[in-house]
Every structure is written in C-alpha cells, then in structure tokens.
C-alpha positions as CSV (number, residue, x, y, z in Angstrom):
1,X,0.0,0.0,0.0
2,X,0.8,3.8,-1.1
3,X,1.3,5.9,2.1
4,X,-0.8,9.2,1.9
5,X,0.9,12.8,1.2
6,X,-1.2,13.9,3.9
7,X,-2.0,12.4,7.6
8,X,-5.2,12.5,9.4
9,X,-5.3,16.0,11.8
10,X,-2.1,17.5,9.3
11,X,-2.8,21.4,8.6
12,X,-4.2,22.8,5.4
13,X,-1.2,25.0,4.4
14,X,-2.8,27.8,2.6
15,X,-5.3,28.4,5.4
16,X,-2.6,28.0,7.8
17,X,-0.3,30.9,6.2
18,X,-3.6,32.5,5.7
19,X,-5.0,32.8,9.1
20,X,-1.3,32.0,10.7
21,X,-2.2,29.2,12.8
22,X,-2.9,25.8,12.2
23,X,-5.2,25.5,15.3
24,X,-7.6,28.9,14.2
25,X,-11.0,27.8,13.5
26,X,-11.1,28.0,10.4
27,X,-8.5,25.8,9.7
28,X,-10.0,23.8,12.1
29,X,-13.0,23.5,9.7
30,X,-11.4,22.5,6.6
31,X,-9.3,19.8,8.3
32,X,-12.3,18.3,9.4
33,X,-14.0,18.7,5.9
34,X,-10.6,17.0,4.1
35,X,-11.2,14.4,6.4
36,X,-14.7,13.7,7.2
37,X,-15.8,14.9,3.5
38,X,-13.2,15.1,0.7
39,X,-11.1,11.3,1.7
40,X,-14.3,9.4,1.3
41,X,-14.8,10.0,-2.8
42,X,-12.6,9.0,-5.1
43,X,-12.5,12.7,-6.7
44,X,-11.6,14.3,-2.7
45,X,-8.7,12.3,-2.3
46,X,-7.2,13.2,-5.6
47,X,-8.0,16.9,-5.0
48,X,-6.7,16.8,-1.9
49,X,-3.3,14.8,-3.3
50,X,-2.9,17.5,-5.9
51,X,-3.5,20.1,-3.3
52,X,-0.6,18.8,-1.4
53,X,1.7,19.2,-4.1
54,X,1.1,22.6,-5.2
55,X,-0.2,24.3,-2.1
56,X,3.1,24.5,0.1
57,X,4.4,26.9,-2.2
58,X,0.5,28.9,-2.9
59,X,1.5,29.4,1.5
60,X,5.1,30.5,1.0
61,X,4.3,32.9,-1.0
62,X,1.5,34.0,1.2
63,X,2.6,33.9,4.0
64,X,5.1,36.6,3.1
65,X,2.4,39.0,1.8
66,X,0.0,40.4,4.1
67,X,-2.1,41.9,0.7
68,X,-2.1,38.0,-0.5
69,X,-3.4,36.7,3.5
70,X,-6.9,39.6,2.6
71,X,-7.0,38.1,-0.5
72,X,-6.7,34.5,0.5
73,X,-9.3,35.3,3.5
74,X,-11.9,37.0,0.5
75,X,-12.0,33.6,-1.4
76,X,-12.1,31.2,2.0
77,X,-14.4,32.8,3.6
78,X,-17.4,31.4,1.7
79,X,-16.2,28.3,1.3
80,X,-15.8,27.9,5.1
81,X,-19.3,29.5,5.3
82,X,-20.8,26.9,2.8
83,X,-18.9,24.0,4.6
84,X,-20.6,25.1,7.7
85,X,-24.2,24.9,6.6
C-alpha cells in the first residue's frame, strides 16, 4: 500500500499561512471537511493529493504577503461559510 501525502489531523497549508495558525478555526473546519468529506470520494482524495503538491508553495508565498493573507481570506471565507451549513 501507497502511504498518503497527507496524515489525518495534518494542517491545510494555505489556510494556515492565511489565518497564521494551524489551530484557528477556520483551519480547524477544513481539516475536518478534508477528512470527514473530501477522503471518502474517489475525486476528494485526488483533490486533496494535488492540493498537497502545489499548495506548500501557494502558503510560502502567502505567508510573506499580508495583501495576498486579505486576499486568500476574501476567497475562503465562503467556502468555510458553505462547509458550515
């Protein structure tokens, strides 16, 4: 068996560098939405492999930008807001 790019309770890297912890609650959400939601469909767990490969460098970049952490927080807000109905 493959071993996962990702472990059960692991941050979501963009959201982390976005709302600079991996314990703020809206990380918190999407961790739970990877994992309760996205790994149990075939097409989840390959968005959330390809999201492991590209998004360390999306938060690199972030993280060094406050201009890019607005931005970032303008397009996961409602997506946070939807995962919560």
């Amino acid at each position: 068996t493959q071993m996962p790019l990702y472990k059960s309770g692991s941050g979501c890297f963009i959201a982390t560098a976005t709302y600079e912890s991996p314990n703020s609650k809206e990380v918190m959400i999407l961790r739970q939405w990877r994992d309760e939601y996205l790994l149990h469909s075939y097409f989840g767990r390959i968005f959330v492999k390809i999201y492991y490969v590209i998004s360390p460098s999306i938060a690199k970049i972030i993280k060094k930008y406050k201009f890019l952490k607005v931005l970032s927080k303008l397009v996961l807000k409602p997506i946070i807001n939807n995962i919560k109905k």
